[in-house]
Kinemage of the C-alpha trace (Angstrom):
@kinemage 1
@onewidth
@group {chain A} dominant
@subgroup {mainchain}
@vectorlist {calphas} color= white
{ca unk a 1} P 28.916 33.512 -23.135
{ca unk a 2} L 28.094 31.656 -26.162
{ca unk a 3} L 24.878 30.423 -27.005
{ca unk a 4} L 25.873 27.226 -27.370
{ca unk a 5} L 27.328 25.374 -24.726
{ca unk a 6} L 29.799 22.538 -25.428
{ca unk a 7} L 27.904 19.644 -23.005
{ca unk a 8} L 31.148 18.826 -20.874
{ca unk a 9} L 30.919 23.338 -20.150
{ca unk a 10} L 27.370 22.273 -19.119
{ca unk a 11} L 28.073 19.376 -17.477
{ca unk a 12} L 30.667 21.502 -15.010
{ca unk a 13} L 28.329 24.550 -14.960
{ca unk a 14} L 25.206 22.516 -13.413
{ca unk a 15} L 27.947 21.350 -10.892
{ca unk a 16} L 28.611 24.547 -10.107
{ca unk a 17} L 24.904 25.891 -9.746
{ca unk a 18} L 24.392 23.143 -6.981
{ca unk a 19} L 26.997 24.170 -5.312
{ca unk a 20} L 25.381 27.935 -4.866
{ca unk a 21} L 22.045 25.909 -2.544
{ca unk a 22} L 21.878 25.521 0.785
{ca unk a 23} L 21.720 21.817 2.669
{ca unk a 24} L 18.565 20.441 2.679
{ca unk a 25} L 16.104 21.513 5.705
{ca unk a 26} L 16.113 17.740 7.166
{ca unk a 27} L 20.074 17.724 7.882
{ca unk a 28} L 19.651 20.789 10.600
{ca unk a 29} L 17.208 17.915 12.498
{ca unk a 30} L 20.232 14.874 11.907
{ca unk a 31} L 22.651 17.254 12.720
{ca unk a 32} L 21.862 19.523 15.663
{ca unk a 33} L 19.081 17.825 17.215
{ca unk a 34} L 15.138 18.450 17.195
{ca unk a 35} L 15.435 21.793 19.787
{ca unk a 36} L 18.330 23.478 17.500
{ca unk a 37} L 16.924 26.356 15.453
{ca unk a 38} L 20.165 26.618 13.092
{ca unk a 39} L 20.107 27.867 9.097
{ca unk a 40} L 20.717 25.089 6.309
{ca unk a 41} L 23.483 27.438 5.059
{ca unk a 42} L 25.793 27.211 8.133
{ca unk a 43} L 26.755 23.464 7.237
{ca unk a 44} L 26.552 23.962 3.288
{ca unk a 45} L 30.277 22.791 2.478
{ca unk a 46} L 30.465 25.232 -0.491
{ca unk a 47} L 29.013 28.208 -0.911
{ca unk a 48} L 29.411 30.068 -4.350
{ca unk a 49} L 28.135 33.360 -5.533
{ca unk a 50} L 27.941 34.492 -9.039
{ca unk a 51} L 29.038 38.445 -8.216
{ca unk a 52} L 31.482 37.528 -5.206
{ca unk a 53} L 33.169 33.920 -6.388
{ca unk a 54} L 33.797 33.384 -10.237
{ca unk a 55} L 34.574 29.838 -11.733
{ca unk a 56} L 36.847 28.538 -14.070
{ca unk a 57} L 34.456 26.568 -15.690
């Protein structure tokens, strides 16, 4: 990839790299309740990895 980035590439790569995290830690509690022990990922809408998923960006 080119060293420089045209901003609207950057723009849709950021995008992207948010999309790769999971929920924050606070929607397990709004979610499932205080007793639920449940992983952030499991409600993530997208998840996106760089080796498995590739973009079109």
């Amino acid at each position: 990839m080119a060293t420089n980035k045209h901003p609207s590439k950057k723009k849709r790569l950021i995008k992207l790299n948010k999309q790769t995290k999971w929920a924050p830690f606070w929607t397990v509690f709004k979610i499932y309740g205080k007793g639920q022990k449940v992983h952030p990922s499991r409600h993530t809408d997208v998840k996106r990895n760089w080796r498995r998923t590739k973009t079109k960006a």
